[in-house]
C-alpha positions in Angstrom: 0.0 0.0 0.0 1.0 3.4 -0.5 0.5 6.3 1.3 0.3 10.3 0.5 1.6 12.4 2.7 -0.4 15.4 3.3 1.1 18.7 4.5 -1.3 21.4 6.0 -2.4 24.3 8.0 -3.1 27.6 8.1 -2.0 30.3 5.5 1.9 31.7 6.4 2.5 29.3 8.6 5.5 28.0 6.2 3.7 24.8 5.0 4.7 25.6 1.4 8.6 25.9 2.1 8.6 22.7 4.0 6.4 21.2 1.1 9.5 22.0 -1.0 12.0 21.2 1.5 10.6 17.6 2.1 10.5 16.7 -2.0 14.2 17.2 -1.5 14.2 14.8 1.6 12.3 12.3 0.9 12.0 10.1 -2.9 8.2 10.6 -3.5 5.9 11.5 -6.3 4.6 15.1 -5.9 1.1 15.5 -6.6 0.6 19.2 -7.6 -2.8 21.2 -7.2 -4.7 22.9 -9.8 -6.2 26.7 -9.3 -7.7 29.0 -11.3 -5.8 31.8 -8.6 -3.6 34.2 -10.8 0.3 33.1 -10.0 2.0 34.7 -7.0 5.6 36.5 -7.5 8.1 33.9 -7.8 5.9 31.1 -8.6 5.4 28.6 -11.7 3.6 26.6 -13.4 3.5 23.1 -12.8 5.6 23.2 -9.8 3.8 24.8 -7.5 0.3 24.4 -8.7 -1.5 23.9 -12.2 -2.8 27.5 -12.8 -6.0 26.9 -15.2 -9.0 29.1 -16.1 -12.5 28.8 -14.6 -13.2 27.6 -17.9 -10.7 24.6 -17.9 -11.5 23.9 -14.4 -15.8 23.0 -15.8 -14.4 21.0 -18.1 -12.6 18.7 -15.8 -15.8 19.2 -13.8 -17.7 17.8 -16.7 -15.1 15.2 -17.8 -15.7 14.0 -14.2 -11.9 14.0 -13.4 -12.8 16.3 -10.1 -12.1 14.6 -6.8 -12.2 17.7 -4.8 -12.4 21.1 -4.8 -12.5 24.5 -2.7 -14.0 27.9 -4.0 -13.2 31.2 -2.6 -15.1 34.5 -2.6 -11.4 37.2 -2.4 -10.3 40.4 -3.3 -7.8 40.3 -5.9 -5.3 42.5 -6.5 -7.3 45.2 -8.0 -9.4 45.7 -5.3 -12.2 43.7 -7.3 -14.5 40.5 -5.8 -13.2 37.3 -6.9 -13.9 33.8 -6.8 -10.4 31.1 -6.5 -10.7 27.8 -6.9 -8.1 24.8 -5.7 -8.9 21.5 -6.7 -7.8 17.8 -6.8 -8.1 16.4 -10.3 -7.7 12.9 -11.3 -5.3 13.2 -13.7 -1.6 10.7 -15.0 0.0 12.0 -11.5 -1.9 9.5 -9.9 -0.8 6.4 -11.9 2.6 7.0 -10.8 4.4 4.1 -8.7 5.0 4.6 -4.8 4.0 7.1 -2.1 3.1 10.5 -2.9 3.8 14.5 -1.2 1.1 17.1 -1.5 -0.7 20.2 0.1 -3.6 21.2 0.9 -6.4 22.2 3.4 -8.2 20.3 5.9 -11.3 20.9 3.9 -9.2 18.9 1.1 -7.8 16.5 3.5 -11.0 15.3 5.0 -12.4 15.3 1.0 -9.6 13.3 -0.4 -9.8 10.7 2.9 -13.3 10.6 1.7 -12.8 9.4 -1.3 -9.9 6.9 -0.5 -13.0 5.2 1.4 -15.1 5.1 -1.2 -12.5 4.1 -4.2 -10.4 1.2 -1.9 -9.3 -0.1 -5.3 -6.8 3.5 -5.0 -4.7 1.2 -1.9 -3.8 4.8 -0.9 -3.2 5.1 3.0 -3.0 9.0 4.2 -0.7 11.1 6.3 -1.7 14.0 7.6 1.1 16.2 8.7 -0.7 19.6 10.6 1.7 22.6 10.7 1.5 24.9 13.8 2.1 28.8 14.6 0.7 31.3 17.0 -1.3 34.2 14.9 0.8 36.9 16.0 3.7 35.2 14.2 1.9 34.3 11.5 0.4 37.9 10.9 4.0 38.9 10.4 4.9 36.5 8.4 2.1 36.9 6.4 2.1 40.8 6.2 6.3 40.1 5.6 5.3 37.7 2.3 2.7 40.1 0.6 5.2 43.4 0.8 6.9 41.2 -1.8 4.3 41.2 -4.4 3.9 44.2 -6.7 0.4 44.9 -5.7 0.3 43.7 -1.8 -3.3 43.0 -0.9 -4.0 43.7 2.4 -7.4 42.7 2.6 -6.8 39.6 0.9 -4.4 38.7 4.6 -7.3 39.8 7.1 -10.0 37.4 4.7 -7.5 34.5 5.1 -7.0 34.7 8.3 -10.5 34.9 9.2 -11.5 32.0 7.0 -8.3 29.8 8.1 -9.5 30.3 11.8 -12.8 28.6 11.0 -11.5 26.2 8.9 -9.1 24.7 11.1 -11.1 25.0 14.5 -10.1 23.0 16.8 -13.6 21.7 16.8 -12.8 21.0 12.6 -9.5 19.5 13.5 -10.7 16.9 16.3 -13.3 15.8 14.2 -10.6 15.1 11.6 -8.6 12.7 14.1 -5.7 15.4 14.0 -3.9 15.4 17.3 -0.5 16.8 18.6 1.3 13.1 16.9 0.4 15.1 13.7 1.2 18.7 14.5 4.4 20.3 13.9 5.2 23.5 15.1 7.3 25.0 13.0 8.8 28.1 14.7 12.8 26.0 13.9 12.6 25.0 10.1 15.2 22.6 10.4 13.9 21.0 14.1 10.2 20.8 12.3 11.7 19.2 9.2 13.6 17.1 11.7 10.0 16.0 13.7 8.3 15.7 10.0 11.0 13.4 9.1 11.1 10.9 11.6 7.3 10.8 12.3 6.7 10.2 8.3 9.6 7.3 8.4 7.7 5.4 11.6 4.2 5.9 10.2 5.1 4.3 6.7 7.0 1.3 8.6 3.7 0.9 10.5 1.7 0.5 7.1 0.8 -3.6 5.7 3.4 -4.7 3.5 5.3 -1.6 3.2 9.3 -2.3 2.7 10.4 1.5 2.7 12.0 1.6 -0.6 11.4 5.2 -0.9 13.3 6.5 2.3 16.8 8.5 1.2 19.4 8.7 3.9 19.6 12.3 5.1 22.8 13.6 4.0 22.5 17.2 4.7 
């Protein structure tokens, strides 16, 4: 059986750098996301997400390659009402041999458990790896990540914030099964990485069958 390994948690809490960090750690297939959100400073295609139109995004709808999917009501970076969307699409990344690394929510992560459940022929076993900080922190990370863009959007921060604190309630979380063996704080990169590491490396030994074929000595 294989397993994905599922990194999550609240907007600037440096889930996406330890994303990237662990594909360098660990030898797993990366599943990327697709979004219809415009591309952030710095970012590409097909490495950090898919970015796709609202219009390519029905047709996968339609197509019925869809396994999950989040819309947003934002303000962009004109000031203007928009609507993002982040989604899980059935697509050739799945067919790939061995365990897999991706992001997401816990709106995605309950989704995609879901549909493991219901599509045991998958043999898909998931990790859910919850990353921690306090919101003070976070603000200033957040506010500190957004001076970078050309256009910062500072009411774009204060609607994440206030969604991300309803979507990961502790209420949401519990009912997810997520407890302190899955958090991570991560106010050390390199002690969080550390924790990640050695938590993913006993769960996968734990799972039937599974020989650890995957795991790359740490060299660095």
């Amino acid at each position: 059986m294989a397993n994905i390994i599922y990194i999550m948690g609240k907007s600037s809490t440096g889930k996406d750098t330890i994303y990237n960090l662990l594909k360098g750690k660990i030898d797993v297939n990366t599943y990327i996301l697709y979004t219809t959100r415009p591309k952030r400073e710095g970012e590409e295609n097909a490495k950090d997400y898919y970015f796709i139109t609202e219009e390519q995004f029905k047709k996968l709808k339609e197509q019925g390659k869809v396994i999950e999917y989040r819309s947003y009501n934002v303000v962009n970076s004109e000031g203007k009402p928009d609507i993002w969307t982040y989604a899980t699409i059935d697509d050739n990344q799945w067919k790939a041999k061995g365990d897999f690394l991706t992001i997401g929510t816990l709106e995605s992560y309950n989704s995609i458990l879901l549909f493991l459940k219901t599509h045991p022929e998958r043999n898909l076993n998931i990790l859910p790896v919850y990353i921690l900080i306090d919101e003070e922190e976070r603000k200033t990370r957040a506010i500190k990540r957004e001076g970078k863009e050309k256009k910062p959007n500072l009411k774009e921060i204060a609607r994440r914030f206030a969604a991300d604190n309803i979507d990961f309630s502790d209420e949401n979380l519990r009912k997810a099964g997520i407890t302190k063996e899955e958090t991570f704080e991560n106010y050390n990169l390199e002690e969080c990485i550390g924790k990640i590491l050695n938590y993913i490396k006993i769960k996968t030994s734990k799972v039937e069958n599974k020989k650890n074929l995957w795991w790359r000595k740490i060299g660095k």
